[in-house]
N, C-alpha and C positions, 0 to 999 in steps of 0.2 A: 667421965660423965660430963666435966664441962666443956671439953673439946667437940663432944656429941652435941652437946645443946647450943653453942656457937656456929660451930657445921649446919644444923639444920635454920640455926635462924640467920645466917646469912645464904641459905639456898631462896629461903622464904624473902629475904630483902632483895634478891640476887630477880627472883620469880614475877613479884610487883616491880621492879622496877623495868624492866623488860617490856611486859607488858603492857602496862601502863606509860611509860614514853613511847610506844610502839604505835598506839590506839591513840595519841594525842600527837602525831608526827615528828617526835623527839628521839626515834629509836637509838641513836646515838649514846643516849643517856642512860637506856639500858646497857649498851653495849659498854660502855664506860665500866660501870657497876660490875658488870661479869668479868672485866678483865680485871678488875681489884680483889675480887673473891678468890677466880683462877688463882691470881699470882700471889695472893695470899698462901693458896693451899697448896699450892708449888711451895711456897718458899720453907712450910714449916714439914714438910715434905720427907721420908727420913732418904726415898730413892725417887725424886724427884721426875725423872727419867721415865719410869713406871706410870707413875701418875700421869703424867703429859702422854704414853702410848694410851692408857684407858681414855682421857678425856679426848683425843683426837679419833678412835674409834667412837663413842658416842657421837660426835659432831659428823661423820662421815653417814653412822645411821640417822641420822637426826635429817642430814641432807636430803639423803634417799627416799625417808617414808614421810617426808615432811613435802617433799618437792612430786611424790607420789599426789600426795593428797590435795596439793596444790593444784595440781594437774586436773582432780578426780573431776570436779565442779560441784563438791559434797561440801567444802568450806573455803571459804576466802581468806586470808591473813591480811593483818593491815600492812602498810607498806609492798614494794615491791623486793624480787628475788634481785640479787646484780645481774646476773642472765636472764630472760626471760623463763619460764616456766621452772625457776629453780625457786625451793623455798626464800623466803628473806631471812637478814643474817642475823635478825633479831630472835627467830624460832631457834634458828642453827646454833647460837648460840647461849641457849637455854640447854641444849643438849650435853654442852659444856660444864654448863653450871651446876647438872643434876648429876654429870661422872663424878663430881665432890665430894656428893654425897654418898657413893657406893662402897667406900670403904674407910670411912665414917659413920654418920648419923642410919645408912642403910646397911651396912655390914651385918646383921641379924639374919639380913636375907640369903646370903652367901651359900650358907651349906641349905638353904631350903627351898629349892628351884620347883617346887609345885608352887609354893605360897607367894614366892616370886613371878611365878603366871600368874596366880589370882589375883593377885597386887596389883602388877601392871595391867589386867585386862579391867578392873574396878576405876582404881584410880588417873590412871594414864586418861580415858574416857572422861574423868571429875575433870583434871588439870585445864583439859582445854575449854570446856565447860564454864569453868571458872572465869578461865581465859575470854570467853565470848564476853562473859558480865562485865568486864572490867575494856571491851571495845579491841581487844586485839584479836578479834579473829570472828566471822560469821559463818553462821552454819548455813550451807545452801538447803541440802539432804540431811535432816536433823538424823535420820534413823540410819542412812547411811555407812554420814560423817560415824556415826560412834557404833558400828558394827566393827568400821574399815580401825577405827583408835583402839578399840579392844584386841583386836584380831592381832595388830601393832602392837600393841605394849606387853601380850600375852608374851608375844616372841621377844621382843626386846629384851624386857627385863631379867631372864633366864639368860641369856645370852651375855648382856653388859654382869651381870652376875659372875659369870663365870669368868668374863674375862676381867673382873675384876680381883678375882682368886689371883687369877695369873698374875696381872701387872699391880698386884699391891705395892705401893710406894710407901705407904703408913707405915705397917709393921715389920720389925723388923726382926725375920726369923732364926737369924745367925747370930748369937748372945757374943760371939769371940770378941776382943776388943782387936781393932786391923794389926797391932802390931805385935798380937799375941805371940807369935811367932819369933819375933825378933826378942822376944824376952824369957823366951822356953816357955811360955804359955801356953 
């Protein structure tokens, strides 16, 4: 429980901070923060390797439908992408910071890939939302923007879901101790 409730309130510190140096031209500071979470939840990690394949696929969708939507002229982000029409690396890596939480603080959702669409097609929609309040990001196309973020996080979350089954770094499902073997274990 308290690894759960650390996880979640450092995705939350991880979320404001991002944002909010993003929308005040500090993304940097965001960017900071995220990589102290990351390599936090890397480090206490049991297959660290795992975790860092899940968080690099988030960051990879994160690009896509984030650099989609950048494109759309339904919302703006503050700051620029490094490339032009590519998201900026402040959203990207927010994508990062929310893999942390999928086999953690989110793991409930794992085995329930309906609730994990209605999750992500609800809240995925709030987050940026939120986001616009707090100056990182303007809605051009308010009805849009939050068709095109439901329709996104609908699929996402199902997805990072499962591939979060996969590349579970958390838990560890082989009880054997490594050197079982070498002791007739």
């Amino acid at each position: 429980m308290k690894r759960t409730l650390l996880n979640f309130l450092a995705f939350q510190a991880g979320w404001i901070a991002c944002v909010g140096s993003a929308a005040n031209g500090l993304a940097w500071v965001g960017l900071l923060v995220v990589g102290i979470v990351v390599g936090l939840h890397l480090a206490q990690a049991a297959r660290p390797g795992q975790e860092l394949r899940l968080i690099v696929l988030a960051m990879v969708m994160g690009l896509l439908f984030d650099s989609l939507l950048a494109n759309s002229g339904w919302l703006r982000y503050a700051g620029e992408g490094v490339v032009a029409g590519m998201a900026p690396v402040w959203i990207v890596a927010m994508w990062a910071l929310f893999a942390t939480t999928l086999n953690v603080s989110m793991s409930w959702l794992r085995d329930r890939p309906v609730v994990a669409l209605l999750a992500g097609a609800v809240f995925g929609p709030l987050s940026y939302m939120a986001g616009q309040r707090l100056g990182g990001l303007e809605f051009i196309d308010f009805n849009m923007a939050i068709v095109a973020l439901a329709l996104i996080w609908a699929l996402a979350m199902p997805v990072l879901m499962l591939a979060a089954s996969r590349f579970d770094g958390i838990r560890v499902t082989d009880t054997r101790l490594p050197l079982a073997g070498l002791t007739g274990g």
